[in-house]
TORBA-345820 format. One record per atom (N, C-alpha, C): residue number from 1; residue in one letter; atom name; x, y, z. Coordinates in steps of 0.1 Angstrom, whole numbers, plus 5000, padded with zeros to 4 digits. Layout:
REM residues N
+-----+---------+-------+------+------+------+
! num ! residuo ! atomo !   xx !   yy !   zz !
+-----+---------+-------+------+------+------+
! NUM !       A !    CA !    X !    Y !    Z !
...
+-----+---------+-------+------+------+------+
END
This chain:
REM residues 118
+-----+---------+-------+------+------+------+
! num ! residuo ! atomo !   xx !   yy !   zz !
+-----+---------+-------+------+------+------+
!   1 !       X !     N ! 5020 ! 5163 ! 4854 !
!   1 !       X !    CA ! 5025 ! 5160 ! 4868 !
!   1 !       X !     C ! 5029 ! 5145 ! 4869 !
!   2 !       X !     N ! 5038 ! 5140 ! 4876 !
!   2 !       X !    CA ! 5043 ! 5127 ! 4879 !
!   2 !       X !     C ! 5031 ! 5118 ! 4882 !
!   3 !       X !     N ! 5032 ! 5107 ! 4887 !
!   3 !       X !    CA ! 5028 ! 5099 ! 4890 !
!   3 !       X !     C ! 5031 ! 5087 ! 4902 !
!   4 !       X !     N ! 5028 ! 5091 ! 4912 !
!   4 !       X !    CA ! 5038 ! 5079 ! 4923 !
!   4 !       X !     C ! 5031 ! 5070 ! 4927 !
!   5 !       X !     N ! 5035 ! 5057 ! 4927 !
!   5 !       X !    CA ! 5030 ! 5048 ! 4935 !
!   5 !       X !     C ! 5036 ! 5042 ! 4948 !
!   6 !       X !     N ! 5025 ! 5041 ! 4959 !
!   6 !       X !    CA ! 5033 ! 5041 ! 4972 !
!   6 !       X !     C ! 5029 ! 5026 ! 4975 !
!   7 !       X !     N ! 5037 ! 5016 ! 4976 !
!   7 !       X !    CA ! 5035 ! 5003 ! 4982 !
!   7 !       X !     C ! 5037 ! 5000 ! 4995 !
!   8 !       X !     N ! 5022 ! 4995 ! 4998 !
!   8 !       X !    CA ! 5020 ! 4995 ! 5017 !
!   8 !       X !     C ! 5027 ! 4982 ! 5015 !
!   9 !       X !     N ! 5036 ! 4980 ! 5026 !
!   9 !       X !    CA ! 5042 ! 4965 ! 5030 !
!   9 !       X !     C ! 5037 ! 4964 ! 5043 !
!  10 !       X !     N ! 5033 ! 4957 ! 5050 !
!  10 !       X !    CA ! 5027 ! 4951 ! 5063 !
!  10 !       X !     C ! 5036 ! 4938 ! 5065 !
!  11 !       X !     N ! 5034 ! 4937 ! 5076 !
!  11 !       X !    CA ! 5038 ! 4917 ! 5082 !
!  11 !       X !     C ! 5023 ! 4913 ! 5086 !
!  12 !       X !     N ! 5022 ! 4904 ! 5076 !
!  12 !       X !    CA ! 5007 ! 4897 ! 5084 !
!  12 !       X !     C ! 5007 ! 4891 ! 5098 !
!  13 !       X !     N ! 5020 ! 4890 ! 5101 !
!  13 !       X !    CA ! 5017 ! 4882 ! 5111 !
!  13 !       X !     C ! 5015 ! 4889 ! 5125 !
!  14 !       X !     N ! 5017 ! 4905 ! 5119 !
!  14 !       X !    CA ! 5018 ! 4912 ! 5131 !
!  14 !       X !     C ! 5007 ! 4926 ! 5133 !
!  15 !       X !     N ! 4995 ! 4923 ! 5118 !
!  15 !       X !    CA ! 4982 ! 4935 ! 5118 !
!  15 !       X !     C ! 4973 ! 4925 ! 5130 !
!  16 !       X !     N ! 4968 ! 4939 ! 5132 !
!  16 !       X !    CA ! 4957 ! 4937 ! 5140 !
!  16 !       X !     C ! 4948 ! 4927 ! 5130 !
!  17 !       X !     N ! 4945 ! 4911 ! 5141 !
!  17 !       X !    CA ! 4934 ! 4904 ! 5133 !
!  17 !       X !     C ! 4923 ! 4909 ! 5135 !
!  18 !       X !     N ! 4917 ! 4916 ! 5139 !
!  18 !       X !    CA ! 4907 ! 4924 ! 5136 !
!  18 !       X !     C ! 4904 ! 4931 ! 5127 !
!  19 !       X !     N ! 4915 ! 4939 ! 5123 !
!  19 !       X !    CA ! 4918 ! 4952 ! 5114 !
!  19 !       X !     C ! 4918 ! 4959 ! 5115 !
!  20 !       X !     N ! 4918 ! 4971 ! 5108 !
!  20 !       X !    CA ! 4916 ! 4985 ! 5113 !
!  20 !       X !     C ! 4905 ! 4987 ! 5124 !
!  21 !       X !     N ! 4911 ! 4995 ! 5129 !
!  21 !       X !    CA ! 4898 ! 5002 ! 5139 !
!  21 !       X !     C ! 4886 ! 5013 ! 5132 !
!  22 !       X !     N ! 4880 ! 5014 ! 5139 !
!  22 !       X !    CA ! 4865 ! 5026 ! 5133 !
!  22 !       X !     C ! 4880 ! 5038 ! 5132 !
!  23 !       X !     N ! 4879 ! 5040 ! 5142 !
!  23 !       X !    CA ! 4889 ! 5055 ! 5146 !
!  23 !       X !     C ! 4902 ! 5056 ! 5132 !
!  24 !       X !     N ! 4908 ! 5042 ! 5135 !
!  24 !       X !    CA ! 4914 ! 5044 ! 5124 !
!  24 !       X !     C ! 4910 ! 5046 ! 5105 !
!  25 !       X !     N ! 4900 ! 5044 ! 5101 !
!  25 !       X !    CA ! 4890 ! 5040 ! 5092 !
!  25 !       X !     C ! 4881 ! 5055 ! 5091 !
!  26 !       X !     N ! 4883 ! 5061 ! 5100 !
!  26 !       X !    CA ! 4875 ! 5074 ! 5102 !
!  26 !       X !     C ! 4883 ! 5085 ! 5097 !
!  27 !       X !     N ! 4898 ! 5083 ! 5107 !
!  27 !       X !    CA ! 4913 ! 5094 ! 5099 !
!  27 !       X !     C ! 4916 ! 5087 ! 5087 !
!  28 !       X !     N ! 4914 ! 5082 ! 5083 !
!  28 !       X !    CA ! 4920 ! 5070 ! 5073 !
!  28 !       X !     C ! 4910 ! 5081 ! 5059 !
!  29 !       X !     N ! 4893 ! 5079 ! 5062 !
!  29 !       X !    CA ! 4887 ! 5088 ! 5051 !
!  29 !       X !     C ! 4885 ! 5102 ! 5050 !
!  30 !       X !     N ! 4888 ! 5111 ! 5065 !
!  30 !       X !    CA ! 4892 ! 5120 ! 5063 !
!  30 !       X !     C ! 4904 ! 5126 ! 5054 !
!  31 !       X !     N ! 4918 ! 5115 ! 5053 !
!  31 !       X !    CA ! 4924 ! 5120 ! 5046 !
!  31 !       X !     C ! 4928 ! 5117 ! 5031 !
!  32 !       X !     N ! 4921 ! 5106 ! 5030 !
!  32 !       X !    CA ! 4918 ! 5107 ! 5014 !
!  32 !       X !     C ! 4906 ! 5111 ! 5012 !
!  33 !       X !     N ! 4900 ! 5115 ! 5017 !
!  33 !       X !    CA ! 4886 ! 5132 ! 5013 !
!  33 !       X !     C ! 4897 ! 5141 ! 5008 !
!  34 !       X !     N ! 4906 ! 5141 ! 5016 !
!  34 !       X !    CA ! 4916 ! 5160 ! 5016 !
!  34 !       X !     C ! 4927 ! 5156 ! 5005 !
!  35 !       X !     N ! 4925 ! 5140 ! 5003 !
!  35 !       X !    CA ! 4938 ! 5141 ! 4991 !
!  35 !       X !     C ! 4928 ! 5144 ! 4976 !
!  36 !       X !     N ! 4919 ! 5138 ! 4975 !
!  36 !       X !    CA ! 4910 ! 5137 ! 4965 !
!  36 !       X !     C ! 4904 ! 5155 ! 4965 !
!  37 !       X !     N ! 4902 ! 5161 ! 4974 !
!  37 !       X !    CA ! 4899 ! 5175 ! 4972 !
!  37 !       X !     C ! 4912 ! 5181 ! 4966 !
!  38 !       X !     N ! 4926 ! 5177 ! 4970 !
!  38 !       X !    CA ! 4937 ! 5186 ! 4964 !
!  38 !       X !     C ! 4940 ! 5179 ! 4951 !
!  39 !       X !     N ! 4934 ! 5171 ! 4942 !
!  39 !       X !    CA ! 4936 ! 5164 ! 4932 !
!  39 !       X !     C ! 4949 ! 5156 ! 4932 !
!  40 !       X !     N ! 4950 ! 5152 ! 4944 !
!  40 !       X !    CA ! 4964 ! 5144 ! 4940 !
!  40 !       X !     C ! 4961 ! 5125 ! 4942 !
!  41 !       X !     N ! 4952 ! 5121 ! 4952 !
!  41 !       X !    CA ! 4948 ! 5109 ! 4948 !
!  41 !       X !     C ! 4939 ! 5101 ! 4938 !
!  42 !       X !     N ! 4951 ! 5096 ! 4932 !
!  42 !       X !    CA ! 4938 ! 5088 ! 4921 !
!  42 !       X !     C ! 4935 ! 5074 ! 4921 !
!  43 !       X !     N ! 4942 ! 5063 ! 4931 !
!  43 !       X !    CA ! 4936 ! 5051 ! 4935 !
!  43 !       X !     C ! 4935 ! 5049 ! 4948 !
!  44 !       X !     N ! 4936 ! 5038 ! 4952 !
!  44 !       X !    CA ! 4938 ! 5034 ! 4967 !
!  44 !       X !     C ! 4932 ! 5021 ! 4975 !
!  45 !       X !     N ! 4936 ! 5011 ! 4974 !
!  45 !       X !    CA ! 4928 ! 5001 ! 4979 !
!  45 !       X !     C ! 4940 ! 4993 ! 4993 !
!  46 !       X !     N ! 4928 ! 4984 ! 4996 !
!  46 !       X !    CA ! 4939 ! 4971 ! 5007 !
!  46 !       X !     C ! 4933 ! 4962 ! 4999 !
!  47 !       X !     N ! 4950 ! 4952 ! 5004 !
!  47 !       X !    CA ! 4950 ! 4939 ! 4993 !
!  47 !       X !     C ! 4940 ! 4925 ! 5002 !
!  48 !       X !     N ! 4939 ! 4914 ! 4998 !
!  48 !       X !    CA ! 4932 ! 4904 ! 5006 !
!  48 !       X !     C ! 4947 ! 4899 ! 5010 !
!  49 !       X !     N ! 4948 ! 4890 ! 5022 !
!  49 !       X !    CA ! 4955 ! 4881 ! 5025 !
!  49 !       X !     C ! 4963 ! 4877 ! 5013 !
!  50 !       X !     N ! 4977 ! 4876 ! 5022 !
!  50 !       X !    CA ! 4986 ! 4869 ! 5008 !
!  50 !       X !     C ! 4978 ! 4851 ! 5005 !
!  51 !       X !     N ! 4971 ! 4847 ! 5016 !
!  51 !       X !    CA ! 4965 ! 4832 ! 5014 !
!  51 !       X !     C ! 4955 ! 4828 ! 5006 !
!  52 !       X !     N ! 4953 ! 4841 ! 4998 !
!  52 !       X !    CA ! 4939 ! 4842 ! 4990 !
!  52 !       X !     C ! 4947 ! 4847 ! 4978 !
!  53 !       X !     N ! 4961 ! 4849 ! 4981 !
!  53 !       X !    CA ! 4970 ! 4849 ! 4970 !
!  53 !       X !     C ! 4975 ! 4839 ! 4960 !
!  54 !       X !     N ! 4983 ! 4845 ! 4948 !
!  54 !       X !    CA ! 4987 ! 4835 ! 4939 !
!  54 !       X !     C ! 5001 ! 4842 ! 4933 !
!  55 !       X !     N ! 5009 ! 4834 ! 4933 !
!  55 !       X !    CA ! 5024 ! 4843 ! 4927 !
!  55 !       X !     C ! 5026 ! 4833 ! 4916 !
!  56 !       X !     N ! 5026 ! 4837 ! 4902 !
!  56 !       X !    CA ! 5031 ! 4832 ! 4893 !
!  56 !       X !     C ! 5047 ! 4836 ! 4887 !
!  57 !       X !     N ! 5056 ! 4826 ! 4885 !
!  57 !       X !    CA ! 5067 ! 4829 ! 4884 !
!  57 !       X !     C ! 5076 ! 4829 ! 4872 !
!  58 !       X !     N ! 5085 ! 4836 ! 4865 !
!  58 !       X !    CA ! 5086 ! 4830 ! 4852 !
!  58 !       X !     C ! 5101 ! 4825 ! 4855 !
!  59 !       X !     N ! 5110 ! 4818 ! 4849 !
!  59 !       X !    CA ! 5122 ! 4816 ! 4853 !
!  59 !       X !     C ! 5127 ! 4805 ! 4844 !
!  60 !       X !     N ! 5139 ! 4812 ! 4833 !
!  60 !       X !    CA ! 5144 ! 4802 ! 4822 !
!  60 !       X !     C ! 5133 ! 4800 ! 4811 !
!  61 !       X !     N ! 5122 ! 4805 ! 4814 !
!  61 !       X !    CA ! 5112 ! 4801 ! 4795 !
!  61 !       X !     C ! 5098 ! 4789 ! 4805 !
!  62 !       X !     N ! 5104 ! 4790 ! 4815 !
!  62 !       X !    CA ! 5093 ! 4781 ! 4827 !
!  62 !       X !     C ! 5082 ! 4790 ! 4833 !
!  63 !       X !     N ! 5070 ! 4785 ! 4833 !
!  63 !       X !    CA ! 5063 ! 4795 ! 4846 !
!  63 !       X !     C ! 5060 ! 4785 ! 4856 !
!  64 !       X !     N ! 5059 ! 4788 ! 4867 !
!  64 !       X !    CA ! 5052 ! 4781 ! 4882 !
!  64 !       X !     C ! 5044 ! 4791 ! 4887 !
!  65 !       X !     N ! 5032 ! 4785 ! 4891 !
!  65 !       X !    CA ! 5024 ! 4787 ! 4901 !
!  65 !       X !     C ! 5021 ! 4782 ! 4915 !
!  66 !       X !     N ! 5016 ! 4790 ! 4925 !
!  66 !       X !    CA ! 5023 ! 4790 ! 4937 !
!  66 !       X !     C ! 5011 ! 4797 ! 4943 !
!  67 !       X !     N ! 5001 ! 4786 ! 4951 !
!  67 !       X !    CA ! 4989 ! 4797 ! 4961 !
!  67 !       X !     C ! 4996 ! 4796 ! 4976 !
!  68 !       X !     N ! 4986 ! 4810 ! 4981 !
!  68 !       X !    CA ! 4994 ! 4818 ! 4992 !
!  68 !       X !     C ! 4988 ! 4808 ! 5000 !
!  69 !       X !     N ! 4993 ! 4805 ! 5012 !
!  69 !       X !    CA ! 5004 ! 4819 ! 5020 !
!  69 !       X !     C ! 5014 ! 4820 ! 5017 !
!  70 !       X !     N ! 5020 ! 4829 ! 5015 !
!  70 !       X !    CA ! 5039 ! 4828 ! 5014 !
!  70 !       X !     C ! 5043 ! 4828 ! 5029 !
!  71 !       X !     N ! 5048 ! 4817 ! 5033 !
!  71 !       X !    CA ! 5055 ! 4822 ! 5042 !
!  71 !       X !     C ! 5071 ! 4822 ! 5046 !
!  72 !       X !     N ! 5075 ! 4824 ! 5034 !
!  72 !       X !    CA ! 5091 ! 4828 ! 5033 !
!  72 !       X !     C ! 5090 ! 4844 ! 5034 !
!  73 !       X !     N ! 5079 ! 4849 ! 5033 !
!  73 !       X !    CA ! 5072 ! 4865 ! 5032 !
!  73 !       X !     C ! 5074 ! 4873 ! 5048 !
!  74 !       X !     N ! 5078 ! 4878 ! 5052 !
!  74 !       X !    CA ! 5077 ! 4884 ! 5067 !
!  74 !       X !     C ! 5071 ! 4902 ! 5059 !
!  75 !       X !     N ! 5074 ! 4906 ! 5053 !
!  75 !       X !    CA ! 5065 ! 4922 ! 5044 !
!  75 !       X !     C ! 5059 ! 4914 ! 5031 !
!  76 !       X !     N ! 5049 ! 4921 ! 5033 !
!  76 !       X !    CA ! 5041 ! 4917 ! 5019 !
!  76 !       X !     C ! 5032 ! 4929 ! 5016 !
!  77 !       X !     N ! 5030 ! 4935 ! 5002 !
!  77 !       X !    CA ! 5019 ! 4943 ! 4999 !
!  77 !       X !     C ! 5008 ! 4943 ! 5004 !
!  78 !       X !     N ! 5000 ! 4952 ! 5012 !
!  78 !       X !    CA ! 4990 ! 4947 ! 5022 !
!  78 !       X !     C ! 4979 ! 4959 ! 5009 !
!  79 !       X !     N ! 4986 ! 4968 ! 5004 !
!  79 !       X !    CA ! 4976 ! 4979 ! 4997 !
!  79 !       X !     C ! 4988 ! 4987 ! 4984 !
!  80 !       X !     N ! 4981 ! 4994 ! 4982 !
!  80 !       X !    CA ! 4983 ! 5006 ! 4975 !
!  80 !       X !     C ! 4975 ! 5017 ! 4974 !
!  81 !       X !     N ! 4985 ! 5031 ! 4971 !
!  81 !       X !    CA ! 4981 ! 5042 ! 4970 !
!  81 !       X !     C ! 4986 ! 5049 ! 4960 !
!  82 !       X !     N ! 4979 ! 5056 ! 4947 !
!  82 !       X !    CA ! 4983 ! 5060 ! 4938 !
!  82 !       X !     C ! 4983 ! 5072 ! 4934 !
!  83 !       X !     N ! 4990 ! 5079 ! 4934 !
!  83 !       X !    CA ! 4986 ! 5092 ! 4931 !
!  83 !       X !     C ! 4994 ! 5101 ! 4924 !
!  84 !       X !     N ! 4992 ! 5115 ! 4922 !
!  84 !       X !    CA ! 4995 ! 5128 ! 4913 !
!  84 !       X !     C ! 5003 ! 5137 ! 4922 !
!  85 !       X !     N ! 5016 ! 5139 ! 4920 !
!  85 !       X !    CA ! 5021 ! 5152 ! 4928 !
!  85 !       X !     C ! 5028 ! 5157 ! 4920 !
!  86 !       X !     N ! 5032 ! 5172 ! 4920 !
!  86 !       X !    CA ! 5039 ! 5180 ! 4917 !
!  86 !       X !     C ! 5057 ! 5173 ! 4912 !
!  87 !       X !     N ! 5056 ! 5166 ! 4924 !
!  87 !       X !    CA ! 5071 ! 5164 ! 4926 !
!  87 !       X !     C ! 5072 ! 5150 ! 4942 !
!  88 !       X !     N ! 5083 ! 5146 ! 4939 !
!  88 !       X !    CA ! 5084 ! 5133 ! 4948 !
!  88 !       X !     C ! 5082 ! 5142 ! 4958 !
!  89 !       X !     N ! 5086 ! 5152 ! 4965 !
!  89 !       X !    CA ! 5089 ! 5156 ! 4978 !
!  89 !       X !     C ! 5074 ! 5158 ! 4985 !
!  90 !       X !     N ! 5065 ! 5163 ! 4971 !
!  90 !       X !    CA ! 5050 ! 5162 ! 4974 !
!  90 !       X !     C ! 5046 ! 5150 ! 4981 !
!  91 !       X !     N ! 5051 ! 5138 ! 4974 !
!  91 !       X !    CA ! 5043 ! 5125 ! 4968 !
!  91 !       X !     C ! 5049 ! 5120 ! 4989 !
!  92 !       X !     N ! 5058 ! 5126 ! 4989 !
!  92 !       X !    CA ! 5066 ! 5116 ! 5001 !
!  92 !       X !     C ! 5056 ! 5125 ! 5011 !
!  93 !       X !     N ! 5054 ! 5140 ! 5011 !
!  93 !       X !    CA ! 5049 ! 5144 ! 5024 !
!  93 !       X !     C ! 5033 ! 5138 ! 5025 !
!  94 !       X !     N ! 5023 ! 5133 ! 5014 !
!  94 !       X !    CA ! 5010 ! 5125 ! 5016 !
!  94 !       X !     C ! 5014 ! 5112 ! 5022 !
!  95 !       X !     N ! 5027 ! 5106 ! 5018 !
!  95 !       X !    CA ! 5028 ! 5094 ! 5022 !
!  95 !       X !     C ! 5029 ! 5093 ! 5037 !
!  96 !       X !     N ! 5039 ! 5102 ! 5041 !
!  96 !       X !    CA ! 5039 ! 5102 ! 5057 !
!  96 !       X !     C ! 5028 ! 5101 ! 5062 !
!  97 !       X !     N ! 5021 ! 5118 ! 5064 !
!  97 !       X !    CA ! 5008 ! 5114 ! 5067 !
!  97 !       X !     C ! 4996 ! 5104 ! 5063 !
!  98 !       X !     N ! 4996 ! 5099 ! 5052 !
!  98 !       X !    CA ! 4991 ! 5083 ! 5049 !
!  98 !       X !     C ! 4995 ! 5075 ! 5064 !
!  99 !       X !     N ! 5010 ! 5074 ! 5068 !
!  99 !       X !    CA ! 5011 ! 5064 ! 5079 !
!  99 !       X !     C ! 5013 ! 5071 ! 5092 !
! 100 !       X !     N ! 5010 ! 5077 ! 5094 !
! 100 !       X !    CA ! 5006 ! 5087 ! 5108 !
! 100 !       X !     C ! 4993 ! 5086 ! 5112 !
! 101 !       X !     N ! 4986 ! 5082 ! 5103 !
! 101 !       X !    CA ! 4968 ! 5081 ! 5105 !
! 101 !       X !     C ! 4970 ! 5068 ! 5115 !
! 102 !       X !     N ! 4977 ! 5058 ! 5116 !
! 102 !       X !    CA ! 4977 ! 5046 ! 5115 !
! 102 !       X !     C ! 4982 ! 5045 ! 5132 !
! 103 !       X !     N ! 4973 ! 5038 ! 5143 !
! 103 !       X !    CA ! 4974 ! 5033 ! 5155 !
! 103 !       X !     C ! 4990 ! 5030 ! 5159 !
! 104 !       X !     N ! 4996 ! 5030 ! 5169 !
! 104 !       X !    CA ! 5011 ! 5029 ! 5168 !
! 104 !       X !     C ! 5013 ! 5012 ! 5172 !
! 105 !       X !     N ! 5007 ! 5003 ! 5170 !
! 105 !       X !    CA ! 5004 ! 4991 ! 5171 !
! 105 !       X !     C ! 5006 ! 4985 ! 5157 !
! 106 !       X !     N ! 5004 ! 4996 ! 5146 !
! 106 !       X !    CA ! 5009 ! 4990 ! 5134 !
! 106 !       X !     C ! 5023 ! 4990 ! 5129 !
! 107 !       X !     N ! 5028 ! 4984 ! 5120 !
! 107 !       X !    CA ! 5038 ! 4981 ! 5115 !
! 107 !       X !     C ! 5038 ! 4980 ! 5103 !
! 108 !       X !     N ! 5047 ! 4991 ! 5094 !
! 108 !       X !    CA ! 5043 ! 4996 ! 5077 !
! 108 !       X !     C ! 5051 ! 5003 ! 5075 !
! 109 !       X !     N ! 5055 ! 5002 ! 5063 !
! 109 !       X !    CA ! 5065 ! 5003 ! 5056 !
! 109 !       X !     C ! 5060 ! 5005 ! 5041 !
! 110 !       X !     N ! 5059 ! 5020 ! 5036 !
! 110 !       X !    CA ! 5055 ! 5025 ! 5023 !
! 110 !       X !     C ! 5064 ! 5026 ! 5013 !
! 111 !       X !     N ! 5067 ! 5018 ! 5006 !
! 111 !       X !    CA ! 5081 ! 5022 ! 4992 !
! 111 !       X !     C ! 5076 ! 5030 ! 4984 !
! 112 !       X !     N ! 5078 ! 5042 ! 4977 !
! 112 !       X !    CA ! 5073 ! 5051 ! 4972 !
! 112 !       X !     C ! 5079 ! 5053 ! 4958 !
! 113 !       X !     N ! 5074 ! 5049 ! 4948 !
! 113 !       X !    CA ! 5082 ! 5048 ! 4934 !
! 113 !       X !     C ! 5074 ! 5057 ! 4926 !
! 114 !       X !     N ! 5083 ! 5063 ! 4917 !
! 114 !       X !    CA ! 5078 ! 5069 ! 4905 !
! 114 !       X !     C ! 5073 ! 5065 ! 4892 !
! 115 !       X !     N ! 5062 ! 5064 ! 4888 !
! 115 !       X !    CA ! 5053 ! 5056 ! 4877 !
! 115 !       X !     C ! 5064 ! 5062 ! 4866 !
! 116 !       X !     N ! 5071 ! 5053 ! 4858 !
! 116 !       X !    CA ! 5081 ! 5057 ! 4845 !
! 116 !       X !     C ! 5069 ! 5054 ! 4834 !
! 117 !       X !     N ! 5070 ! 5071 ! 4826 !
! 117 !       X !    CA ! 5061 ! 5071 ! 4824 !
! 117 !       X !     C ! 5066 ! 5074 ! 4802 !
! 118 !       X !     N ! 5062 ! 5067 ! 4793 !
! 118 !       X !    CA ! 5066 ! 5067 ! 4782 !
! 118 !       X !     C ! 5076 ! 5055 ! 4781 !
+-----+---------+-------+------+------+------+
END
């Protein structure tokens, strides 16, 4: 079976500084319980602040280093979700519900790619 990875993009400047809520945190583990029972999730974390970040760059035989915050950044990877489906159409219907759990105060944007695999 494939392999997709779904990249959470958030705007920091626009999550709740608080963070998630209980409520949200509560449907949040309900539904990776029910992904991990249908064998389709196999990772899943949130990232720290892009300010605890570091982007290394390579360009012409050069590297630069560069600590966060980006703020040429308005989306930035806030998480990931990784998982096993049948087929994209699978992978895309967890992803929705992945952001349907989510307070309507948030703002997210999941790109949903297929792990190329060999």
């Amino acid at each position: 079976m494939p392999r997709f990875l779904s990249l959470i993009r958030v705007n920091e400047t626009d999550a709740p500084a608080e963070g998630p809520s209980p409520e949200l945190m509560r449907r949040m583990g309900e539904l990776l319980e029910e992904m991990t029972k249908a064998g389709v999730l196999l990772d899943t974390a949130g990232l720290t602040p892009t300010a605890q970040g570091t982007r290394v760059h390579y360009d012409g035989g050069r590297i630069s280093v560069t600590d966060g915050p980006f703020t040429e950044s308005k989306e930035v990877v806030g998480g990931y979700l990784m998982m096993q489906a049948k087929d994209r159409a699978e992978a895309l219907e967890w992803t929705r519900r992945f952001l349907q759990v989510h307070e309507d105060h948030w703002t997210i944007t999941c790109e949903l790619r297929e792990v190329a695999e060999g």
